[in-house]
DRENZAVEX-428882 format. One record per atom (N, C-alpha, C, O): atom name; x, y, z. Coordinates in Angstrom, 2 decimals, padded with zeros to 5 digits. Layout:
! residues N
<atom=CA | X=X | Y=Y | Z=Z>
...
//
This chain:
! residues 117
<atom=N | X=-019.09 | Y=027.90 | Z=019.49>
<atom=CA | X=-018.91 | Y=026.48 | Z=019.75>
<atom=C | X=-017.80 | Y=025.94 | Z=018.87>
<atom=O | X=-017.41 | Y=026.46 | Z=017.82>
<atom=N | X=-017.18 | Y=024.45 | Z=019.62>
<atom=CA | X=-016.25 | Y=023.89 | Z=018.35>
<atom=C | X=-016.16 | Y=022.69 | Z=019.52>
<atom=O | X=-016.29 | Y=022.58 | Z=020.73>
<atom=N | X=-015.76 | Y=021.60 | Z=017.96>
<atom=CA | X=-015.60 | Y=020.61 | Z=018.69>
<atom=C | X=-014.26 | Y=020.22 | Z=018.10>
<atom=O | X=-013.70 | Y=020.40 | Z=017.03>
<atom=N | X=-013.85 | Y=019.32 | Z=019.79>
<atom=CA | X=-012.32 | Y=019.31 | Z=019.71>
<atom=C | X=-012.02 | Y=017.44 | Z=019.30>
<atom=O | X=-012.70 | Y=016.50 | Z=019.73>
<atom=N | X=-011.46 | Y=017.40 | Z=018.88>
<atom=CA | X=-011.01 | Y=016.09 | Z=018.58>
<atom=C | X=-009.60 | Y=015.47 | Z=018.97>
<atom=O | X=-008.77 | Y=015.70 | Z=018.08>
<atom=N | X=-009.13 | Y=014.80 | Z=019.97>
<atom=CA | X=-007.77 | Y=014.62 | Z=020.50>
<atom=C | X=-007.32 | Y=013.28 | Z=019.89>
<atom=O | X=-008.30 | Y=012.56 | Z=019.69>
<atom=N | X=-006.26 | Y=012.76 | Z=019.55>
<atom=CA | X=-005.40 | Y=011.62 | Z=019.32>
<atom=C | X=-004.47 | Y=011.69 | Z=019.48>
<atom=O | X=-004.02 | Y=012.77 | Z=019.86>
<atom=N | X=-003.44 | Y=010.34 | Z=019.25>
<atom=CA | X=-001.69 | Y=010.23 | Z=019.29>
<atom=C | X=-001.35 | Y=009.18 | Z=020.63>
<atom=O | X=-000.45 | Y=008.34 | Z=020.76>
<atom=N | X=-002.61 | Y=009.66 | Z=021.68>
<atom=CA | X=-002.06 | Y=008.42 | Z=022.75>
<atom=C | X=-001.99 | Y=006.98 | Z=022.71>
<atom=O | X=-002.33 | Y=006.58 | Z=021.60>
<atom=N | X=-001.62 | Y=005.85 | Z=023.66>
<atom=CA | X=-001.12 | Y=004.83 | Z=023.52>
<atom=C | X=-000.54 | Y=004.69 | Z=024.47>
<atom=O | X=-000.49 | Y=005.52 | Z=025.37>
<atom=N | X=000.23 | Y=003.25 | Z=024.46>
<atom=CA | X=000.79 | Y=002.44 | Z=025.31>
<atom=C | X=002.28 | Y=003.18 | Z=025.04>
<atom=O | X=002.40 | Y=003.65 | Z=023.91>
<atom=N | X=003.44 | Y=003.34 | Z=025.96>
<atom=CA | X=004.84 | Y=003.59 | Z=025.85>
<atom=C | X=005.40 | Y=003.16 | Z=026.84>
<atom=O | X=004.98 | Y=003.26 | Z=027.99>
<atom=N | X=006.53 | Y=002.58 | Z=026.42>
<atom=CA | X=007.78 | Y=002.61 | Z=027.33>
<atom=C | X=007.91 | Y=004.04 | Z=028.60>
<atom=O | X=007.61 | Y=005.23 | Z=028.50>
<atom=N | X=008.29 | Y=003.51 | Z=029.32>
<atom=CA | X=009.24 | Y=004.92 | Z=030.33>
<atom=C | X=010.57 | Y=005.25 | Z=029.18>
<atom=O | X=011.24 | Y=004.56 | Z=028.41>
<atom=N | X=010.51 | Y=006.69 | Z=029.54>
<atom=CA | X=011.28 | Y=007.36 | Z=028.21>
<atom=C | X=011.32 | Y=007.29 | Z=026.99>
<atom=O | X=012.27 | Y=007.42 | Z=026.22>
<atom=N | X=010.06 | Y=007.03 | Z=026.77>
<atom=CA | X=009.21 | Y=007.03 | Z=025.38>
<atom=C | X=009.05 | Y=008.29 | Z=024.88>
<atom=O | X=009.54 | Y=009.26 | Z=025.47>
<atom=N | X=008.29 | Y=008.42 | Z=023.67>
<atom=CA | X=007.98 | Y=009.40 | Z=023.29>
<atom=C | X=006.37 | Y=009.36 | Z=022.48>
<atom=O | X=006.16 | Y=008.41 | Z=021.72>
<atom=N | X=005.23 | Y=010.47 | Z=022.71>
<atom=CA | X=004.35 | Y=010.84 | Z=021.91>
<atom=C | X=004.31 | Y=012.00 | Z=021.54>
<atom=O | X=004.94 | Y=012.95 | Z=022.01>
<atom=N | X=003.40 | Y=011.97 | Z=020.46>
<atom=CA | X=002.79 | Y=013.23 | Z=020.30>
<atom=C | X=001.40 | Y=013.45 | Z=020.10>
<atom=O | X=000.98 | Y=013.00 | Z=019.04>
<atom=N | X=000.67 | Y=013.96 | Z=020.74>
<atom=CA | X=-000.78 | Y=013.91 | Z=020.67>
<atom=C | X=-001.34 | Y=015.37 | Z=019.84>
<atom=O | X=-000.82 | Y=016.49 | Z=019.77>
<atom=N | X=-002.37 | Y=014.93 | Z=019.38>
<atom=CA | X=-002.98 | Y=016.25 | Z=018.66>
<atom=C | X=-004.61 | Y=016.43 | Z=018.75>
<atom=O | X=-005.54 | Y=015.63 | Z=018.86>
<atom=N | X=-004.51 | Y=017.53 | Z=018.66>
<atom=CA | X=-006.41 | Y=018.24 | Z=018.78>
<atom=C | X=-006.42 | Y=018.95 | Z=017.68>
<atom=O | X=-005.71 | Y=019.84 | Z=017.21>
<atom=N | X=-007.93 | Y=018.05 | Z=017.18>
<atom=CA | X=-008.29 | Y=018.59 | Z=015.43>
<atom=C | X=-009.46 | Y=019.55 | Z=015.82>
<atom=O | X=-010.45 | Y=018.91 | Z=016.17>
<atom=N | X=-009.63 | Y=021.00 | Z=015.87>
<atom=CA | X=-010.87 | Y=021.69 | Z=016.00>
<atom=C | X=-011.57 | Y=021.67 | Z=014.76>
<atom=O | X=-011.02 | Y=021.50 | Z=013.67>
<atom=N | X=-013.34 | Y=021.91 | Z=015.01>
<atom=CA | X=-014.28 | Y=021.83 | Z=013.74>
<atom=C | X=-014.00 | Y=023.21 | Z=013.12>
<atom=O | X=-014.53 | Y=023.57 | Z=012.07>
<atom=N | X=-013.11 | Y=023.98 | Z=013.84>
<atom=CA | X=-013.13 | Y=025.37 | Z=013.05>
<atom=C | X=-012.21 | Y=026.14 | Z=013.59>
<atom=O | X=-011.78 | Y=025.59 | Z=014.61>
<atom=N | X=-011.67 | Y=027.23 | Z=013.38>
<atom=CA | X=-010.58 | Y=027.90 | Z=013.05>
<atom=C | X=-010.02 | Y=028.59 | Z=014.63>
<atom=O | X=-010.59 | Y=029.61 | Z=014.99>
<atom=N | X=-009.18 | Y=028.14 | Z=015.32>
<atom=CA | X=-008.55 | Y=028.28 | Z=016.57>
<atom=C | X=-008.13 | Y=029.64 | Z=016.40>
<atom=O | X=-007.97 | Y=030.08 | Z=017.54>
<atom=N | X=-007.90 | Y=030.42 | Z=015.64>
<atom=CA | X=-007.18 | Y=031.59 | Z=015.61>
<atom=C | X=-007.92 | Y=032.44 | Z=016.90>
<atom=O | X=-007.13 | Y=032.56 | Z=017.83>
<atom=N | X=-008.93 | Y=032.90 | Z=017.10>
<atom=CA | X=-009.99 | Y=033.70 | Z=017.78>
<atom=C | X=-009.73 | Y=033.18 | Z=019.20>
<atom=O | X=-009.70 | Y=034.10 | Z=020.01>
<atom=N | X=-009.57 | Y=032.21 | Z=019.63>
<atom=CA | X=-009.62 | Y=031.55 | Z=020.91>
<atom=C | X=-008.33 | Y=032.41 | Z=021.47>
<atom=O | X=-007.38 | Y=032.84 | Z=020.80>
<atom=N | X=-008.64 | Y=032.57 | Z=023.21>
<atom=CA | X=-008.15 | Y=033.25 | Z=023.77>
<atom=C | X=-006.75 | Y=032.07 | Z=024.01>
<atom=O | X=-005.59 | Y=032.36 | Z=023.70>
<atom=N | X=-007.14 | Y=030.73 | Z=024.60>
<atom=CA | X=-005.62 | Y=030.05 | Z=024.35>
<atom=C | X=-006.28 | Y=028.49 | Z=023.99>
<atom=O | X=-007.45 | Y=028.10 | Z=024.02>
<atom=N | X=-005.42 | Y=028.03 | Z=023.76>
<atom=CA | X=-005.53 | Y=026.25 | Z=023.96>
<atom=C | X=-004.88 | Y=025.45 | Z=025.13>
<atom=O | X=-003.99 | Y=025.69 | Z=025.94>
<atom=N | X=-005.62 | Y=024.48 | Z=024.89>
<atom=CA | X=-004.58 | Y=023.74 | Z=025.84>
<atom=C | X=-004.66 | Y=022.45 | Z=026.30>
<atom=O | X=-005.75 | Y=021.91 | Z=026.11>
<atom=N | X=-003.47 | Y=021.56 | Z=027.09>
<atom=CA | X=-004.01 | Y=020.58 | Z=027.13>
<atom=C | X=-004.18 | Y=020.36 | Z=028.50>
<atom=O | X=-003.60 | Y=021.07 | Z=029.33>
<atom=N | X=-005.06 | Y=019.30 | Z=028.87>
<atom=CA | X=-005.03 | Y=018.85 | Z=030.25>
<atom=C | X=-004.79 | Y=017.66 | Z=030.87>
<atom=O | X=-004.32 | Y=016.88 | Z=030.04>
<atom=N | X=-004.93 | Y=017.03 | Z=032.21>
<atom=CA | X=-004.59 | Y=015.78 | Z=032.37>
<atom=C | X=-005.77 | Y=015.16 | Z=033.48>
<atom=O | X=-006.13 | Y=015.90 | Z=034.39>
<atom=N | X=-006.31 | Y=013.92 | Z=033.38>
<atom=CA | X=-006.48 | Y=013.60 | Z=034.85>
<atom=C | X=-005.66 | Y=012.04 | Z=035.03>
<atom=O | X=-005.52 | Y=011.25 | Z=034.09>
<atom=N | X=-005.22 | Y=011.84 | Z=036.22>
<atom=CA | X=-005.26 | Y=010.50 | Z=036.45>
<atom=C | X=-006.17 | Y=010.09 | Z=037.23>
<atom=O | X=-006.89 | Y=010.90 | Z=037.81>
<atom=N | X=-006.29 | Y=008.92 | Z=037.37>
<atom=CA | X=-007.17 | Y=008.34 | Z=038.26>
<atom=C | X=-007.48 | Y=008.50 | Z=039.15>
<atom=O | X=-006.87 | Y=007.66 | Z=039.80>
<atom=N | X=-008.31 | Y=009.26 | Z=040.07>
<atom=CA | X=-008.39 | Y=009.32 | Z=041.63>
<atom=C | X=-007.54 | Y=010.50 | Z=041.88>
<atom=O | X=-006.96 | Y=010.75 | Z=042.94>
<atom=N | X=-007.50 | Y=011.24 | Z=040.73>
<atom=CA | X=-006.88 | Y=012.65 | Z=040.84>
<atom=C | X=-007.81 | Y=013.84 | Z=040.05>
<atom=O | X=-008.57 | Y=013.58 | Z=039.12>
<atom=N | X=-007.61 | Y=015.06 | Z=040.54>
<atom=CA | X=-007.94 | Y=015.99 | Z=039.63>
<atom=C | X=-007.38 | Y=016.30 | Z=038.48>
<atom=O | X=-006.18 | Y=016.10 | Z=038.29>
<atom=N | X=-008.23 | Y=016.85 | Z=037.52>
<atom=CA | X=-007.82 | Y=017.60 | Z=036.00>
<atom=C | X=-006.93 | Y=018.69 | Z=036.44>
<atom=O | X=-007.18 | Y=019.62 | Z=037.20>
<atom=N | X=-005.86 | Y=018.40 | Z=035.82>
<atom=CA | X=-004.80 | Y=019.81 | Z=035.77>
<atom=C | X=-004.24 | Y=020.04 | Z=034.23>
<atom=O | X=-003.81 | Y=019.32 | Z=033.33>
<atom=N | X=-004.45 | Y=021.25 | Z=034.40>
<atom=CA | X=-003.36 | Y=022.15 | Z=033.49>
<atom=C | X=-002.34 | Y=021.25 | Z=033.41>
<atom=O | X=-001.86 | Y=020.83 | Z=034.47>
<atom=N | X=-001.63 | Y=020.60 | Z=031.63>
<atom=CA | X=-000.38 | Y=020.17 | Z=031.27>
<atom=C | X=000.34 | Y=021.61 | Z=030.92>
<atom=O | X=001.01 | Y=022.30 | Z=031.68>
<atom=N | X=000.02 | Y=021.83 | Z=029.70>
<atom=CA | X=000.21 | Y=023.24 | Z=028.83>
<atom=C | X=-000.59 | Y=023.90 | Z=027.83>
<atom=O | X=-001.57 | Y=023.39 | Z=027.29>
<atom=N | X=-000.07 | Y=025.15 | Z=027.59>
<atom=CA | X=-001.14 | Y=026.03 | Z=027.41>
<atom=C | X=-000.55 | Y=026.68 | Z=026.11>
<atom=O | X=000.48 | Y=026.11 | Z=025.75>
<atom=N | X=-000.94 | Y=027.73 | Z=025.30>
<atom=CA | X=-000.72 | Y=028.75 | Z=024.35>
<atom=C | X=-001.97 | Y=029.48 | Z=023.94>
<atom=O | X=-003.08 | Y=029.18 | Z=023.50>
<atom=N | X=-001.22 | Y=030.77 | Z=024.35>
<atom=CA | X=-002.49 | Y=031.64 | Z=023.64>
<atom=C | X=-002.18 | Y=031.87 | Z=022.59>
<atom=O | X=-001.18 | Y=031.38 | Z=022.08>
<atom=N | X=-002.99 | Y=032.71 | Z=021.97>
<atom=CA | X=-003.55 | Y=033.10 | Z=020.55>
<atom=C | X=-001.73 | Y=034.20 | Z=020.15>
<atom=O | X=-001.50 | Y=034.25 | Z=018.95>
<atom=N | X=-001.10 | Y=034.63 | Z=020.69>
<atom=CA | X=000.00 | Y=035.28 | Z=020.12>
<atom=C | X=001.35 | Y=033.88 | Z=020.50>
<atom=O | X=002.54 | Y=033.89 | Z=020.19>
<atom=N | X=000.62 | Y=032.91 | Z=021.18>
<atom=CA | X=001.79 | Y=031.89 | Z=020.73>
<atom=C | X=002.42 | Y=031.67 | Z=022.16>
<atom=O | X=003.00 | Y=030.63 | Z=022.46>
<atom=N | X=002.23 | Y=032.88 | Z=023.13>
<atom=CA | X=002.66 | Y=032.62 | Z=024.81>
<atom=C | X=002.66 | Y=031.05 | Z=024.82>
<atom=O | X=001.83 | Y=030.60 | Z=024.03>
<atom=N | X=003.28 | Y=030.20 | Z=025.42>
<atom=CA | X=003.13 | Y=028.95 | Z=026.70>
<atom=C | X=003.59 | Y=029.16 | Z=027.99>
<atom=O | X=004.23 | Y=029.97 | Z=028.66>
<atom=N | X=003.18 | Y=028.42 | Z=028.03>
<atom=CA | X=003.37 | Y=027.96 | Z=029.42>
<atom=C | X=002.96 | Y=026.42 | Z=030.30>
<atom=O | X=001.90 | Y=025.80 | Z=030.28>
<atom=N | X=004.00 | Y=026.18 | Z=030.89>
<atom=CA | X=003.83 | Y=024.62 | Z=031.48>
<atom=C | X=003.47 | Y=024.58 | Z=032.74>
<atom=O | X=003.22 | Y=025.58 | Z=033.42>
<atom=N | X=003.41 | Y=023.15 | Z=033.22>
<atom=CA | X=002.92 | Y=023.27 | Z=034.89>
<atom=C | X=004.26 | Y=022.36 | Z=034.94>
<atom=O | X=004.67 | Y=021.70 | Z=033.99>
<atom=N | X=004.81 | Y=022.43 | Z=036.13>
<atom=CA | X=006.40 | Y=022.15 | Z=036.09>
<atom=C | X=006.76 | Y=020.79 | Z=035.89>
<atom=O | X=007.74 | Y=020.42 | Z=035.24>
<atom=N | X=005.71 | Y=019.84 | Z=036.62>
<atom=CA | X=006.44 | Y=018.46 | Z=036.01>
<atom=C | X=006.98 | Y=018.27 | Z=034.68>
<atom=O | X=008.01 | Y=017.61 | Z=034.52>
<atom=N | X=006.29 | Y=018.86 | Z=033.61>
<atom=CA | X=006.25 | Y=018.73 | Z=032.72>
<atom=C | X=007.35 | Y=019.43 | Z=031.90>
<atom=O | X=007.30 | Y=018.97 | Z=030.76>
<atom=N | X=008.25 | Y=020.28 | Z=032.00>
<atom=CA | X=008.96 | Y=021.38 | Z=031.64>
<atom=C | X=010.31 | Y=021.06 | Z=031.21>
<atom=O | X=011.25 | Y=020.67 | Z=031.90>
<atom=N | X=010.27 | Y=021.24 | Z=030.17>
<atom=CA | X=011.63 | Y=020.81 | Z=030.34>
<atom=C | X=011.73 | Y=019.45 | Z=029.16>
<atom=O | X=012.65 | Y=019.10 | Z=028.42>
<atom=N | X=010.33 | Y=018.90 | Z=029.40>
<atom=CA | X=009.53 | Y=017.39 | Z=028.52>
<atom=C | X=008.92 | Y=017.24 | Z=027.20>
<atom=O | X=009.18 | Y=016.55 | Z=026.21>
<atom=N | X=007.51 | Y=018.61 | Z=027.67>
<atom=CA | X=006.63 | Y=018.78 | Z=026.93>
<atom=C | X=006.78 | Y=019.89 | Z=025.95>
<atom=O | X=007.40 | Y=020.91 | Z=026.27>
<atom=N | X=006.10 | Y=019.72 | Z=024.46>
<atom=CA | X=006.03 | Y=021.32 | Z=024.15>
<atom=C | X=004.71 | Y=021.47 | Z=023.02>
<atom=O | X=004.42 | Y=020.78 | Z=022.04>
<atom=N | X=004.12 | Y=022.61 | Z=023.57>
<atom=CA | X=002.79 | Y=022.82 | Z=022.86>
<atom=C | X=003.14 | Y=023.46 | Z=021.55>
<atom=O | X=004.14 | Y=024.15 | Z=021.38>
<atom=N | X=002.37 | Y=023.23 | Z=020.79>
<atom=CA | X=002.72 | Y=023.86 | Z=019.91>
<atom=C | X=001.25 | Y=024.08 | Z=018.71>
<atom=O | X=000.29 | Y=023.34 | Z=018.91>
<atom=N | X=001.20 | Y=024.75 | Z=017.91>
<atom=CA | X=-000.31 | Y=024.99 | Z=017.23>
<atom=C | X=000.29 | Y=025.02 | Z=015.59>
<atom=O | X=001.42 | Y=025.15 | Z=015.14>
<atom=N | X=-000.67 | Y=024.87 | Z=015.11>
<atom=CA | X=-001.15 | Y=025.25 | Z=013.54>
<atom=C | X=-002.15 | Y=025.87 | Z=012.84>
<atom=O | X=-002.87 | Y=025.21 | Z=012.10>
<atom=N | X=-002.28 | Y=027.00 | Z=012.95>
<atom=CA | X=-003.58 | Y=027.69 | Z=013.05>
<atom=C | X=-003.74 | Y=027.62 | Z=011.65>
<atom=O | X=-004.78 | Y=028.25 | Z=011.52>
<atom=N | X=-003.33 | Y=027.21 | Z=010.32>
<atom=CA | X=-003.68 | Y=026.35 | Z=008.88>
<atom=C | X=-004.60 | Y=025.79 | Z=009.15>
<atom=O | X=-005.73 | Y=025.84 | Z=008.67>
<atom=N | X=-003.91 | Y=024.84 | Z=010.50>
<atom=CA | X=-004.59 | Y=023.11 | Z=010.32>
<atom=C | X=-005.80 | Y=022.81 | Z=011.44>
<atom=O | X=-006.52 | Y=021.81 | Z=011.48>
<atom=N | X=-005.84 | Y=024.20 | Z=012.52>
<atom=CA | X=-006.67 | Y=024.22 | Z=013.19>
<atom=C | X=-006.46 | Y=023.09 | Z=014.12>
<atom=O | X=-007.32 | Y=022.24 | Z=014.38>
<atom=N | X=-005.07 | Y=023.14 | Z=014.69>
<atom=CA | X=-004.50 | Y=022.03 | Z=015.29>
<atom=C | X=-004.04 | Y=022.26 | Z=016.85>
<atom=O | X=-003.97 | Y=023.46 | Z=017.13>
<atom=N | X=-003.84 | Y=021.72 | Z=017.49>
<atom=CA | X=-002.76 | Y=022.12 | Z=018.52>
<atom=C | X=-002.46 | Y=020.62 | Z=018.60>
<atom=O | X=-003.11 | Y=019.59 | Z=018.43>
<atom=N | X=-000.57 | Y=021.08 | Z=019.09>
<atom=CA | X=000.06 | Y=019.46 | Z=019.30>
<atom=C | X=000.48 | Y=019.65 | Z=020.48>
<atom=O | X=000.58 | Y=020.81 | Z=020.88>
<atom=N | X=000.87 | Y=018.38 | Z=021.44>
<atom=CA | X=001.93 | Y=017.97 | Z=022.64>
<atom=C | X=002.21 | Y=017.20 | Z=022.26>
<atom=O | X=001.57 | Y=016.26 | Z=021.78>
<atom=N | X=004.19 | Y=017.53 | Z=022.45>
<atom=CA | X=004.84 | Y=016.67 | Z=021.84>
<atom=C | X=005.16 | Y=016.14 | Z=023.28>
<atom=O | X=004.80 | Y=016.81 | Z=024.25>
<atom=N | X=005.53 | Y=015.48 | Z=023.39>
<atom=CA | X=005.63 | Y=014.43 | Z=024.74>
<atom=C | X=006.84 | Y=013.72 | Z=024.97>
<atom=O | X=006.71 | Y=012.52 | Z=024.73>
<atom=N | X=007.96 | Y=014.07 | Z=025.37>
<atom=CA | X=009.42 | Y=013.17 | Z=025.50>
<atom=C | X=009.62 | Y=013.00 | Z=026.90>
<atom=O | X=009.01 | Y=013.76 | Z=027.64>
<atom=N | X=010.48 | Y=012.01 | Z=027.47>
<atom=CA | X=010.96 | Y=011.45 | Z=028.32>
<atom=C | X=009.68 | Y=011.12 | Z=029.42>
<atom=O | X=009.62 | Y=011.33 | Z=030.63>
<atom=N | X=008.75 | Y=010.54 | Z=028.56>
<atom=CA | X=007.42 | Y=009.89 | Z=029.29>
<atom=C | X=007.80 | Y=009.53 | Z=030.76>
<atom=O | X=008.87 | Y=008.92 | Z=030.74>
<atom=N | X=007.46 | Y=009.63 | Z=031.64>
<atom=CA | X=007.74 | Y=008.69 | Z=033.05>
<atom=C | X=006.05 | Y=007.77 | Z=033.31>
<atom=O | X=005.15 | Y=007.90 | Z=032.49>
<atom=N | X=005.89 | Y=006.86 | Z=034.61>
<atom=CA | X=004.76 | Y=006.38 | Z=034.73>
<atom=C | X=003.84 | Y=007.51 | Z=034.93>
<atom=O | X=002.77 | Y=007.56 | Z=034.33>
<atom=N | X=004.34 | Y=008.67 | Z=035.97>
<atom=CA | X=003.50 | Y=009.87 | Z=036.51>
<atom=C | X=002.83 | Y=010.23 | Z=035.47>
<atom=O | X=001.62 | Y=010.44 | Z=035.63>
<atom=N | X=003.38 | Y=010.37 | Z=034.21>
<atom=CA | X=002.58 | Y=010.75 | Z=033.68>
<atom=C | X=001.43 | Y=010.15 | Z=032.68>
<atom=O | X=000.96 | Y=010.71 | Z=031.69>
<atom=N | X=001.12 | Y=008.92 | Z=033.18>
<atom=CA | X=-000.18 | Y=008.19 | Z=032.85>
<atom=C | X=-001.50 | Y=008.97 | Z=032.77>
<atom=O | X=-001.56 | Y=009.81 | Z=033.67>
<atom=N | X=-002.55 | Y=008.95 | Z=031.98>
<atom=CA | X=-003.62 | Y=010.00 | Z=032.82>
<atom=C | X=-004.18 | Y=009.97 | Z=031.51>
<atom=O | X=-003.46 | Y=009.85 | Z=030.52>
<atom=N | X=-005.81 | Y=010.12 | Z=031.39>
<atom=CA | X=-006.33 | Y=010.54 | Z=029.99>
<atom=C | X=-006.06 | Y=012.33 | Z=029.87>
<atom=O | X=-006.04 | Y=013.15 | Z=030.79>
<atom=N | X=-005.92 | Y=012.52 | Z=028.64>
<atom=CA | X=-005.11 | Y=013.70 | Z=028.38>
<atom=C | X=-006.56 | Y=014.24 | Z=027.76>
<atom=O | X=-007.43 | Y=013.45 | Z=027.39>
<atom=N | X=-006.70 | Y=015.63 | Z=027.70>
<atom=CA | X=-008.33 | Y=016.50 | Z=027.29>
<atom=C | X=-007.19 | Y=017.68 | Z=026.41>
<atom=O | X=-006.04 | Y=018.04 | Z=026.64>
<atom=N | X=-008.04 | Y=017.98 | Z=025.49>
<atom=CA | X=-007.69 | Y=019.06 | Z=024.84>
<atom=C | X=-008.80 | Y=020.56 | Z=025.49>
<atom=O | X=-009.89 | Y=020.41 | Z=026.05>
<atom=N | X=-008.14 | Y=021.86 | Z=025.21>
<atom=CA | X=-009.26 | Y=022.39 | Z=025.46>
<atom=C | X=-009.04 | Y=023.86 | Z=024.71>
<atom=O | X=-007.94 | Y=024.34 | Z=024.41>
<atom=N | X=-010.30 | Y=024.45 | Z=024.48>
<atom=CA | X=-010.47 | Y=025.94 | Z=023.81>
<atom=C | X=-010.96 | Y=026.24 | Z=024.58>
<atom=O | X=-011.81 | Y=025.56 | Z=025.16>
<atom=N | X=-010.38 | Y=028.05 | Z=025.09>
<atom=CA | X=-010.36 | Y=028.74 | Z=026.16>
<atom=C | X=-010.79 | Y=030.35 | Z=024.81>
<atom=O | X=-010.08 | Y=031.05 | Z=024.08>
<atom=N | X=-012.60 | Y=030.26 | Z=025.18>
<atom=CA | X=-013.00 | Y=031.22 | Z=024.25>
<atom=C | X=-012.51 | Y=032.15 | Z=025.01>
<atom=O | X=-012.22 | Y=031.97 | Z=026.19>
<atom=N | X=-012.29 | Y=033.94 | Z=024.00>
<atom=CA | X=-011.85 | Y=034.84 | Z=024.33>
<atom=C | X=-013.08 | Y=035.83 | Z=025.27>
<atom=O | X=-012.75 | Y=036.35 | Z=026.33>
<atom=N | X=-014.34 | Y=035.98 | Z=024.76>
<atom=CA | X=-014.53 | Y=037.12 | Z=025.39>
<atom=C | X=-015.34 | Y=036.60 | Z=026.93>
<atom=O | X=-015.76 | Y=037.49 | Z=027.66>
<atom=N | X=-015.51 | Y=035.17 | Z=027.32>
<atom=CA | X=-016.40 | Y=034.95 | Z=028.37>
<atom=C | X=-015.07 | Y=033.96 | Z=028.83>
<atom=O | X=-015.43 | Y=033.32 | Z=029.81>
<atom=N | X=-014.25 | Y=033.75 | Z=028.62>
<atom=CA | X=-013.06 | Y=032.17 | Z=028.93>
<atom=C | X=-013.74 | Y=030.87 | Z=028.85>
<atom=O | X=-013.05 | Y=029.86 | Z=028.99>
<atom=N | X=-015.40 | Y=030.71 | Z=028.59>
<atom=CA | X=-015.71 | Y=029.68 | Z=028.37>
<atom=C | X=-014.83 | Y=028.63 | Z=027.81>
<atom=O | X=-014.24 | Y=028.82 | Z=026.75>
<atom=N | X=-014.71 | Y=027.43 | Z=028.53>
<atom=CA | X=-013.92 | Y=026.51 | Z=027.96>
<atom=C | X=-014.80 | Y=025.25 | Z=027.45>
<atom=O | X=-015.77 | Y=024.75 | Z=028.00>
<atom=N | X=-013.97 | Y=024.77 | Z=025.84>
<atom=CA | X=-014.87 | Y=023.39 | Z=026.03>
<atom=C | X=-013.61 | Y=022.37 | Z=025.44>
<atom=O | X=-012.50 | Y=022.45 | Z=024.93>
<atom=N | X=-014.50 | Y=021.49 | Z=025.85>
<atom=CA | X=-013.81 | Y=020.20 | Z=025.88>
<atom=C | X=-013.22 | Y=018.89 | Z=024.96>
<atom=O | X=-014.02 | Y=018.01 | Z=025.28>
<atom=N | X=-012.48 | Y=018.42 | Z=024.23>
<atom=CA | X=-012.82 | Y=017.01 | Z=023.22>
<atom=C | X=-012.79 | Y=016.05 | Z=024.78>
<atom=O | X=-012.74 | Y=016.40 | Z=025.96>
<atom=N | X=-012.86 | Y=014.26 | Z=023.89>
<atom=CA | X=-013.47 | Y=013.17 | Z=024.26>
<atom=C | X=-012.06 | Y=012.77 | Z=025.49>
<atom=O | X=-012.14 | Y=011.97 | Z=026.42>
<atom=N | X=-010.94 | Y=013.56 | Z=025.13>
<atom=CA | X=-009.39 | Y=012.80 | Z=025.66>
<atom=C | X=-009.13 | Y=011.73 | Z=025.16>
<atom=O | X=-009.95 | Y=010.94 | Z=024.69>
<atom=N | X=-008.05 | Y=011.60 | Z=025.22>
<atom=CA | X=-006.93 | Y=010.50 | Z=024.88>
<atom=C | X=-005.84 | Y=009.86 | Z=025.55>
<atom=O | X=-004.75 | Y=010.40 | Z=025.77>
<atom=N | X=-006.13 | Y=008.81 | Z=025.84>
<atom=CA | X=-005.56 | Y=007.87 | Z=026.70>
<atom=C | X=-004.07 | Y=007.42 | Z=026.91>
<atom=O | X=-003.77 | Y=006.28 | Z=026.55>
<atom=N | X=-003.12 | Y=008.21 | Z=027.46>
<atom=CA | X=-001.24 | Y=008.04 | Z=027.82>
<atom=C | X=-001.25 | Y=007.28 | Z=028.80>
<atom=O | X=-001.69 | Y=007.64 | Z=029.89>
<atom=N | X=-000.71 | Y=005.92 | Z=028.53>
<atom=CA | X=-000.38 | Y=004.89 | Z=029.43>
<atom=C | X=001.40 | Y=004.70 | Z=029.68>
<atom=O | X=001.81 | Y=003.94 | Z=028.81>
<atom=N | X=002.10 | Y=004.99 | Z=030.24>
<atom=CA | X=003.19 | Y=004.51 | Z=030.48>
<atom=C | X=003.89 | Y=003.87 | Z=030.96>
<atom=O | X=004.50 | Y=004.55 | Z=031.78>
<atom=N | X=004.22 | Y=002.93 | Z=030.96>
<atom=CA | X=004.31 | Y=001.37 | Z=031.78>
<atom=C | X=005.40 | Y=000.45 | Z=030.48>
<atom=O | X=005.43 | Y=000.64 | Z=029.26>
<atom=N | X=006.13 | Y=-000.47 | Z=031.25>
<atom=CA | X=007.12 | Y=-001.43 | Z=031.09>
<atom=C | X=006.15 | Y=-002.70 | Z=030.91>
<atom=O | X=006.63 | Y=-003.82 | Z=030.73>
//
């Protein structure tokens, strides 16, 4: 088990910038990957980006080019750094640990990216 803790979201401009972060209760190293996710409203949860445990990413394409995952396995962290915000990408944002030997995934509370003028 671990519990995930997400922050950094907020209100932004279009072509803004965040960075959001997930604080785990314990040591991310072991986890098969991290990652973050998205829903908007009246939409499904998707895959933003991902990293496994040797550091792989990978994006889902809106995002590419924007986003970049990145970890701290010190700090038991994972970040998305978040540039050239558009509205699309409004949506509460979920962190997630993707255990290694079953892929069980669990979840923090998300954090709320609003992008709007």
């Amino acid at each position: 088990q671990v519990q995930l803790v997400e922050s950094g979201g907020g209100l932004v401009q279009p072509g803004g910038s965040l960075r959001l972060s997930c604080a785990a209760s314990r040591s991310i190293v072991s986890f098969y990957a991290m990652g973050w996710y998205r829903q908007a409203p009246g939409k499904q949860r998707e895959l933003v980006a991902a990293i496994g445990s040797g550091g792989t990413t990978n994006y889902a394409d809106p995002v590419k080019g924007r986003f970049t995952i990145s970890r701290d396995n010190a700090k038991n962290t994972v970040y998305l750094q978040m540039n050239s915000l558009t509205p699309e990408d409004t949506a509460l944002y979920y962190c997630a640990a993707t255990r290694t030997y079953d892929r069980r995934q669990f979840w923090g509370q998300g954090t709320q990216v609003t992008v709007s003028s």
